[in-house]
N, C-alpha and C positions, 0 to 999 in steps of 0.2 A: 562900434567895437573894432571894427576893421581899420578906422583910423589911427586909433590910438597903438594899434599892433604897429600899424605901421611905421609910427612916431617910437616905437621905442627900438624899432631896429634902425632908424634913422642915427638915432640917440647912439647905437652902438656902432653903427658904422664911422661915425665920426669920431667915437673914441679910439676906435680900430687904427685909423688913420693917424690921429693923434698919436697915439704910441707909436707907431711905425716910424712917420715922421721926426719923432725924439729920441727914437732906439737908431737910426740909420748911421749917424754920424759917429756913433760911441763903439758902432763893431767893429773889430780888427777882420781887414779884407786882404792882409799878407800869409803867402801859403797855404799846403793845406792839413794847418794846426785843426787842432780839436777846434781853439777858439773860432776858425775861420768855419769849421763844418756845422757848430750851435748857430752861427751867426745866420749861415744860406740857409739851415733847414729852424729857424725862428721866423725870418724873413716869408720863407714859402710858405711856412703857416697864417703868417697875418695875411699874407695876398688871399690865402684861402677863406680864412675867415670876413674879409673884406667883399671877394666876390660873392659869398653868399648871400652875403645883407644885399646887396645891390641886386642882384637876381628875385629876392624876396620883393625890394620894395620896387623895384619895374615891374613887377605883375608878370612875372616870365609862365608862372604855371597857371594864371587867371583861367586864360581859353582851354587851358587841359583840365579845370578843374569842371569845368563849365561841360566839357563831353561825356567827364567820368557820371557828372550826376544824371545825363541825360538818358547815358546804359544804365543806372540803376536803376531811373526813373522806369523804361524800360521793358528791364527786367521785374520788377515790379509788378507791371501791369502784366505781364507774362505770366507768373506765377500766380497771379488775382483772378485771370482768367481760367487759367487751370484748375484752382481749386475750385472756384464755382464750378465750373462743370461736371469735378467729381462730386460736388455734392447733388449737386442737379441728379445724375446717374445714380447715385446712393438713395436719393429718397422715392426714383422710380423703382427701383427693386423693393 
């Protein structure tokens, strides 16, 4: 399953790209017309949406995913131990 995620934002990164690369040449980059302010803040947005895909498929949050389940896991046991105890003390009364 994890591959296939990661094959479809692949899929979309290179789209990302794709457009980028075929929209570059066509925007007007003289002054600061309206056209030239859609053009910077279209641009910024692809960069954005291009960093993300690439932050996904480099595994940038792998190891933070990997600590977060460890606190559950955790907590978990925390809470497992707890309540057994309160039952333990409840069926001595």
């Amino acid at each position: 399953m994890r591959k296939r995620n990661k094959f479809k934002h692949v899929v979309y990164l290179v789209l990302a790209l794709v457009m980028l690369l075929y929209a570059l040449p066509e925007l007007s980059w003289a002054g600061s017309t309206p056209v030239f302010v859609f053009g910077a803040v279209w641009v910024a947005f692809a960069l954005l949406v291009i960093a993300a895909h690439l932050h996904f498929i480099l595994g940038v949050d792998e190891e933070k995913q990997k600590r977060l389940e460890a606190v559950r896991k955790a907590k978990l046991d925390m809470w497992q131990g707890k309540w057994s105890e309160e039952g333990r003390a409840a069926q001595r009364l």
